[in-house]
C-alpha positions as CSV (number, residue, x, y, z in Angstrom):
1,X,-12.3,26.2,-8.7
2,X,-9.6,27.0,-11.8
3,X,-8.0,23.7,-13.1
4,X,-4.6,25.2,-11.8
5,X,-6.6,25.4,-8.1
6,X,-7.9,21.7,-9.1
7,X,-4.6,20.2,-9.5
8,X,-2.8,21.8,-6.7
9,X,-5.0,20.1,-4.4
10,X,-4.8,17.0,-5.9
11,X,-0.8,17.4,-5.5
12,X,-1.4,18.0,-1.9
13,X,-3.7,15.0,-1.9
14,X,-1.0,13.2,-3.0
15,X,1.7,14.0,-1.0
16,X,-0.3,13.3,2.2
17,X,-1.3,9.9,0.8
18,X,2.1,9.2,-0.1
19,X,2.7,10.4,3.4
20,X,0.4,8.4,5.2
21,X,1.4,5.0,3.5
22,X,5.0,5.8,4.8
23,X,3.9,6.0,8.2
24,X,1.6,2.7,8.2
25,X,4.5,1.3,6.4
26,X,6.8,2.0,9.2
27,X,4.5,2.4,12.4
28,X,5.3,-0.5,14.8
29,X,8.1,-1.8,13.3
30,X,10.1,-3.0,16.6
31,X,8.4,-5.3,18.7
32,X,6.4,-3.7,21.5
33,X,7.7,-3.5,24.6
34,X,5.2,-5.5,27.2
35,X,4.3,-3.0,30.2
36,X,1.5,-5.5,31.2
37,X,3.6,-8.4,30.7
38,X,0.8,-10.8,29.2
39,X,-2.9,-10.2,29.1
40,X,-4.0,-9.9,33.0
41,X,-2.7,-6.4,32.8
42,X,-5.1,-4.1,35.0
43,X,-4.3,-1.5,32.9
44,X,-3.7,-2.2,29.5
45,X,-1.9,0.0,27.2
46,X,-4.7,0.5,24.2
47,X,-2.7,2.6,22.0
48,X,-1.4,2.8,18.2
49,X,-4.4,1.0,16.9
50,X,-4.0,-0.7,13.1
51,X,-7.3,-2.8,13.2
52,X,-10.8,-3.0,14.0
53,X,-13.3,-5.8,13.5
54,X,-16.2,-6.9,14.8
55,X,-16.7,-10.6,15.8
56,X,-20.4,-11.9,14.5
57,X,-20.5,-14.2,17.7
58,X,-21.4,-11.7,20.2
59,X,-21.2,-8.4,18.1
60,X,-18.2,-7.0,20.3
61,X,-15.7,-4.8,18.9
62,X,-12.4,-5.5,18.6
63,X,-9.1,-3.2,18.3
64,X,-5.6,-4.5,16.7
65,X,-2.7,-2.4,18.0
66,X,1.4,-2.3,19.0
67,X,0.4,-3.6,22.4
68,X,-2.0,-6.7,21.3
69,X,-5.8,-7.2,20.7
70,X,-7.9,-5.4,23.1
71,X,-11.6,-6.5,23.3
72,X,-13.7,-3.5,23.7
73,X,-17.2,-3.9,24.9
74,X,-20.0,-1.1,25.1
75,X,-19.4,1.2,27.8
76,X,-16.6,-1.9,29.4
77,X,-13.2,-1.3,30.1
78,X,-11.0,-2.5,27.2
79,X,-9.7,-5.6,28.2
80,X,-6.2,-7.4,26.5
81,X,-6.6,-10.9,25.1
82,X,-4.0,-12.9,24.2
83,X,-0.6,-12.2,24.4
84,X,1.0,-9.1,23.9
85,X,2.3,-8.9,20.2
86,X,2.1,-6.1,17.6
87,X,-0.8,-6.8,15.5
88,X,-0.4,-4.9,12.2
89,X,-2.8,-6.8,10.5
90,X,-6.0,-7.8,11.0
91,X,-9.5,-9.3,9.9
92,X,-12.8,-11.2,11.2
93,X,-12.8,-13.8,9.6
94,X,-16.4,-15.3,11.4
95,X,-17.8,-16.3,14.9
96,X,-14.5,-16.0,17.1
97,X,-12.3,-16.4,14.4
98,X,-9.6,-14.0,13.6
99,X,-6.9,-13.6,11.4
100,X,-3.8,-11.6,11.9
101,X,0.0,-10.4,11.7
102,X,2.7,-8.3,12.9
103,X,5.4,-8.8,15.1
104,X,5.9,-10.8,18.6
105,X,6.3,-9.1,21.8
106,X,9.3,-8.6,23.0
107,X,9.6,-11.3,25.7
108,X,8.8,-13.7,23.1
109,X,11.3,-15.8,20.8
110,X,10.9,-16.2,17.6
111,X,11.3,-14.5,14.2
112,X,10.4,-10.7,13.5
113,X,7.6,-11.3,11.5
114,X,4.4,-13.4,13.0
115,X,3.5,-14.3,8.9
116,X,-0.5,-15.2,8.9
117,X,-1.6,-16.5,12.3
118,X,-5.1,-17.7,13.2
119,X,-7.1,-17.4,16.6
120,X,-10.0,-19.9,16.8
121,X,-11.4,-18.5,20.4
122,X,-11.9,-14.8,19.8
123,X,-8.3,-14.0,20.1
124,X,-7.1,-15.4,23.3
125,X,-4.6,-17.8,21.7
126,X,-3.4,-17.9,18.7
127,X,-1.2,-20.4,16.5
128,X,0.9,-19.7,13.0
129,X,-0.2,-20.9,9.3
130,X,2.7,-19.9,7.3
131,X,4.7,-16.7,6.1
132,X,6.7,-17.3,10.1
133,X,9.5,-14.8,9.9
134,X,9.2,-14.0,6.0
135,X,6.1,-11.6,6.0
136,X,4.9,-8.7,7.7
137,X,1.0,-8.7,6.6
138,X,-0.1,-5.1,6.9
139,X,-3.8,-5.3,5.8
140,X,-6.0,-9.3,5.3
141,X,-9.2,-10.1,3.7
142,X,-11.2,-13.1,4.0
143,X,-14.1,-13.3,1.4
144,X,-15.1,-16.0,-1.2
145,X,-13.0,-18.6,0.5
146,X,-9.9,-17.2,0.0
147,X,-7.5,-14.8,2.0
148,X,-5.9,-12.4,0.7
149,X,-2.8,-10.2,2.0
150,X,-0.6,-7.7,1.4
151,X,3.1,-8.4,2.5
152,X,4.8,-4.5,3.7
153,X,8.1,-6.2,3.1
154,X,7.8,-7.7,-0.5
155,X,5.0,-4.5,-1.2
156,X,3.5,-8.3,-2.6
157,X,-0.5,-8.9,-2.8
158,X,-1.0,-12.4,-2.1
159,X,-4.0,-15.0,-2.2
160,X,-4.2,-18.0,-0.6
161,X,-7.0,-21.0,-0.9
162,X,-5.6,-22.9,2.4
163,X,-3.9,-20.3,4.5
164,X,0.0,-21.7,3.9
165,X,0.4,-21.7,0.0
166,X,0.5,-18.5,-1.5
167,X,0.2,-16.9,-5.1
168,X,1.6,-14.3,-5.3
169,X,0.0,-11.5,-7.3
170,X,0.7,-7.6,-8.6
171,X,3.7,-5.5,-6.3
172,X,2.6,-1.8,-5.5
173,X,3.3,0.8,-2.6
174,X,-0.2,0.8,-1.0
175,X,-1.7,1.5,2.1
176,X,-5.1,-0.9,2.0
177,X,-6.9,-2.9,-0.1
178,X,-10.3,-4.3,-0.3
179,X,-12.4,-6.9,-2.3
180,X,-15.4,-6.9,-4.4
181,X,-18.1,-9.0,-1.8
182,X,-19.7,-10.6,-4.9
183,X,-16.9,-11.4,-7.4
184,X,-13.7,-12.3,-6.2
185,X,-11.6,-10.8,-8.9
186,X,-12.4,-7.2,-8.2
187,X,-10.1,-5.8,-6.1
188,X,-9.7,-1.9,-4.8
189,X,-6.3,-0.6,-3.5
190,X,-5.5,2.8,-2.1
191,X,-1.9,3.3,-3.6
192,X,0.9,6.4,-3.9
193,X,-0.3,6.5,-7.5
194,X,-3.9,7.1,-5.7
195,X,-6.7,4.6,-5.8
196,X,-6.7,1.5,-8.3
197,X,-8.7,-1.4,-9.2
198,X,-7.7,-4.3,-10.4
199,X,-10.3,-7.1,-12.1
200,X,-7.9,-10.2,-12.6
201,X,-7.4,-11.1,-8.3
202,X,-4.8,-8.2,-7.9
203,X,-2.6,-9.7,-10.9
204,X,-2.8,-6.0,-12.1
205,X,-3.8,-2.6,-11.6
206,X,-5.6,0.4,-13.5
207,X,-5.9,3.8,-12.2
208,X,-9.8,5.3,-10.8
209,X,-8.8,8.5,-12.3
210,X,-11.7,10.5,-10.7
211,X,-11.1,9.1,-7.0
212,X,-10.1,10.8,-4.0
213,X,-7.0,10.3,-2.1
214,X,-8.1,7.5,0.0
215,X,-5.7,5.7,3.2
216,X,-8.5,3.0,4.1
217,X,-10.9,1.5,1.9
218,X,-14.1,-0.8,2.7
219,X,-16.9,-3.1,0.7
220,X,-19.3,-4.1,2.9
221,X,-21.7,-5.0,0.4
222,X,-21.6,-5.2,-3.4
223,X,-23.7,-1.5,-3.9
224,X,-21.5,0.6,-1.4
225,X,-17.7,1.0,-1.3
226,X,-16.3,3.1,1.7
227,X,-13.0,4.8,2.2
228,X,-11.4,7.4,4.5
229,X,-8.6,10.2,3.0
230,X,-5.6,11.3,5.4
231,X,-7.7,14.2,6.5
232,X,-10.6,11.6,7.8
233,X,-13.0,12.6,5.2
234,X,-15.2,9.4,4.7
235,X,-16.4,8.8,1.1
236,X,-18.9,6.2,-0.7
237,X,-19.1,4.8,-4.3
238,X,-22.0,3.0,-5.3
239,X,-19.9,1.8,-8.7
240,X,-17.4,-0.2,-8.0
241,X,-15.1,3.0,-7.1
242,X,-15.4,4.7,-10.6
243,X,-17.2,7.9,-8.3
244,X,-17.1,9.1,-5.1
245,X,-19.5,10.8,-3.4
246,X,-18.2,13.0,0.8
247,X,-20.3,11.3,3.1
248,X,-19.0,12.7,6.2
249,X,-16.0,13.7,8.7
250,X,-14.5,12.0,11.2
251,X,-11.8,13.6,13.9
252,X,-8.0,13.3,13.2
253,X,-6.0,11.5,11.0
254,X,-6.7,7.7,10.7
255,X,-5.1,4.7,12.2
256,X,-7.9,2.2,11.1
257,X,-10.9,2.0,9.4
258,X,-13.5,-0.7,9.3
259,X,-17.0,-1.2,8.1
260,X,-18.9,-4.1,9.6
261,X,-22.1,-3.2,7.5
262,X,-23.1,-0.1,4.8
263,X,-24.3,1.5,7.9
264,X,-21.7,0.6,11.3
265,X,-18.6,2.5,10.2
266,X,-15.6,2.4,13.1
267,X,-12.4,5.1,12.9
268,X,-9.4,4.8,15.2
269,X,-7.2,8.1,15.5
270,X,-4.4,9.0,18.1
271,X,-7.1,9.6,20.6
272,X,-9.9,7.3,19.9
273,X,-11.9,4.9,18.2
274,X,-15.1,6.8,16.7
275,X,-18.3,4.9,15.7
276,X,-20.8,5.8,12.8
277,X,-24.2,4.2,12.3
278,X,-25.4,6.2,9.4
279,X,-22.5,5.0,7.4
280,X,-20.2,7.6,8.4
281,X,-22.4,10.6,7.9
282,X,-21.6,11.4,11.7
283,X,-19.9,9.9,14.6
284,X,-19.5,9.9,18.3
285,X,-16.6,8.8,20.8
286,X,-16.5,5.1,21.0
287,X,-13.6,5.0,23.1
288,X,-10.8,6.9,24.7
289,X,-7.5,6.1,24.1
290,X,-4.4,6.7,26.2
């Protein structure tokens, strides 16, 4: 390829990214209107997923999306827990213990944005920690003992040692983020400027100059970063994100991405939620969605 050919596709790249962080940004901004009124809905609306995690407890995957959490397991019907809020963020944080954010239902009073709330029992009720009605966490990491969140409303990366004080670190247009599993000052972040790193806690960002165009990005362990671009196209560093290596293909655009291990890789599009066990080298329909 000529350098001209070379930097017109990175263009492209860019524009899609910059895209695709405009649509995460905005996706599910109203509160979602509650078809199954609260979570005994025979059938719920799984749709406009934003999160996937799996919970160590039993190993059963769960989706995040504008209708509430949805427990999915293998070859079950997906089954609402909890109430019906938009979850636009989401993590595992261990054995039935979830984090999240968004926005409440629309039955429910209360402020627009959820801030950091906390389920202790896999997600079937959940109480508020702090940010209630200030932030709007679009993507949460737990590692090391500390959380750490992006705010869509500030663009603000924050940590947080006890869940309800906050530092607040850099401010950046991004779509995800991810940390370093064995030092808790390296942080990755797919950004409209493309993907960064940062090695003071996300107080600041440099440029990986040779990365792709990454939406989602994963560290499962300390050897393997993963990501996904807004074409699906899965790709692995084994340095800290300084090169990227394509891995594989998944089908459609991407809602969410998670990687419970280097080799369980799960993809939500418009359609479904795909699952990998080679570490995204190839993957088959986990489940439909309406």
């Amino acid at each position: 390829m000529t350098p001209r050919g070379k930097v017109g596709m990175r263009a492209r790249l860019h524009t899609k990214l910059l895209l695709a962080i405009t649509a995460l940004t905005l996706s599910a901004c109203a509160a979602p209107s509650a078809t199954g009124g609260d979570s005994t809905s025979a059938t719920p609306d799984l749709a406009h997923v934003h999160g996937l995690g799996v919970d160590p407890a039993d190993g059963v995957l769960y989706a995040a999306s504008h209708y509430g959490l949805f427990k999915l397991p293998p070859g079950g019907t997906p089954e609402r827990v909890g109430p019906v809020q938009d979850v636009m963020g989401f993590t595992v944080v261990g054995p039935r213990h979830f984090l999240g954010s968004g926005h409440p239902g629309s039955r429910t009073d209360g402020p627009p944005h959820l801030g950091l709330v906390e389920s202790t029992d896999a997600g079937q009720t959940w109480h508020e920690l702090s940010l209630a009605g200030r932030a709007d966490l679009h993507s949460i990491e737990a590692k090391h003992g500390l959380v750490y969140a992006y705010d869509s409303q500030s663009r603000q990366i924050m940590v947080t040692t006890d869940m309800r004080n906050w530092d607040n670190r850099a401010r950046l247009a991004l779509s995800d983020f991810t940390v370093d599993p064995a030092n808790p000052d390296v942080v990755v972040a797919n950004t409209a400027d493309g993907l960064m790193r940062s090695d003071d806690g996300g107080r600041s960002f440099s440029p990986l100059p040779d990365a792709p165009a990454l939406v989602f990005v994963e560290w499962p362990a300390t050897d393997t970063l993963l990501g996904s671009d807004p074409n699906n196209t899965i790709y692995v560093s084994t340095d800290g994100g300084l090169s990227w290596a394509r891995r594989g293909q998944a089908p459609g655009p991407p809602g969410a991405f998670a990687a419970s291990s280097v080799s369980d890789v799960y993809v939500a599009t418009e359609t479904g939620i795909h699952y990998s066990s080679d570490g995204g080298r190839t993957f088959t329909v986990r489940q439909v969605l309406a």
